[in-house]
N, C-alpha and C positions, 0 to 999 in steps of 0.2 A: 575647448578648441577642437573640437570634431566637428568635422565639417560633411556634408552630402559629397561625397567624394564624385557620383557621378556629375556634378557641376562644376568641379573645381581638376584641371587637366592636370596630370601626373610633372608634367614639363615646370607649370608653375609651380607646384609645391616644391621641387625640388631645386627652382632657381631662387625659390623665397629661403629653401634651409641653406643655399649655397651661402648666397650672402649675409646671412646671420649668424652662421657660426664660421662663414672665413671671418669675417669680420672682428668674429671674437678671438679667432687664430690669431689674426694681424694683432689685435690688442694683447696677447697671453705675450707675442714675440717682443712687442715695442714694447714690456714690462720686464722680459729674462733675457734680452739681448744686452742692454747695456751692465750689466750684474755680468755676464755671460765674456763679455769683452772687457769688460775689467780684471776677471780673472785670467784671461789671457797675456793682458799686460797690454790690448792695443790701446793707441792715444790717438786723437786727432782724426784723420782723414780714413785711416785704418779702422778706427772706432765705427764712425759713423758708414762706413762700409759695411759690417758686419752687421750693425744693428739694424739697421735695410735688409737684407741678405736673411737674418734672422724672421722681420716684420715676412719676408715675401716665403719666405718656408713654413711657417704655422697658419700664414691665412692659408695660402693653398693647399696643404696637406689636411688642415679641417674644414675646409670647403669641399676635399673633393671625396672625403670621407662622409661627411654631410649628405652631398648630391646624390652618391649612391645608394647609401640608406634611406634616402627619403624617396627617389623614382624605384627601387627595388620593393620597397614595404609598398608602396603607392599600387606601383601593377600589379603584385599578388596577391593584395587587396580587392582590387578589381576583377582579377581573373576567377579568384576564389567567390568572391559576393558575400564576403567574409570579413566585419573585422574584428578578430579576435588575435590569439599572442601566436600564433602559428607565423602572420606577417611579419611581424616584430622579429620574428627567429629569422626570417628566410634576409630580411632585409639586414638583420647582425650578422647574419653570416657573408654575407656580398660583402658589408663595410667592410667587417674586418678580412678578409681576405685581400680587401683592395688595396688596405693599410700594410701588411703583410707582403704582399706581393714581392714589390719593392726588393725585399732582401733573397729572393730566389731561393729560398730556402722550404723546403714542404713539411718540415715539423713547422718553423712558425708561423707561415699561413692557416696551417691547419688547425694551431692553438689560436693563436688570434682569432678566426673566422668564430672559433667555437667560443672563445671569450666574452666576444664580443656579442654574439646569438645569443647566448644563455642570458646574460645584461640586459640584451633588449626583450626577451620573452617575456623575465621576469616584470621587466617595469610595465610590458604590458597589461601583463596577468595580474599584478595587482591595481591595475584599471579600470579592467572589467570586472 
């Protein structure tokens, strides 16, 4: 799956990872939402509320985790003329920071970013 990156624009790759791993988001929610609301004790219209709610929070939360690692690794990639695991890191450290964010907190941005870098280096590095 390595592609001539100068052929292929930063924008696409990262609306093609958007929807493939929200997608998987949506799927991971519509498989732990209703486990999720039965442990809660909802029934009925309540249920099926939550399990929506659930579906719309994992696809976009790994969609939008997705997007930024794929346009981040993409331009560094580019900018560098480079693809080796150096990308992989810069673009884990954006996801997970973006993932992190969220909780305003600068230890767990600052672990997540690094969590998540180190994850994507590795799986680069053993690519190349």
């Amino acid at each position: 799956m390595e592609e001539d990156l100068d052929d292929v624009p930063c924008t696409s790759l990262a609306v093609e990872s958007i929807l493939r791993v929200g997608t998987a988001g949506a799927i991971w929610g519509l498989c732990t939402g209703p486990y999720d609301a039965r442990t809660q004790g909802l029934k009925g219209i309540a249920r099926a509320k939550f399990v929506a709610n659930s579906v719309r929070v994992f696809g976009t939360q790994c969609g939008l985790v997705a997007g930024v690692f794929s346009i981040t690794r993409c331009g560094v990639q580019k900018y560098r003329r480079r693809n080796d695991w150096v990308n992989g890191l810069i673009g884990g450290a954006a996801a997970g920071a973006a993932v992190a964010a969220r909780t305003r907190s600068w230890p767990q941005v600052i672990g997540m970013a690094g969590l998540v870098s180190v994850f994507c280096a590795a799986a680069d590095y053993s690519r190349t």
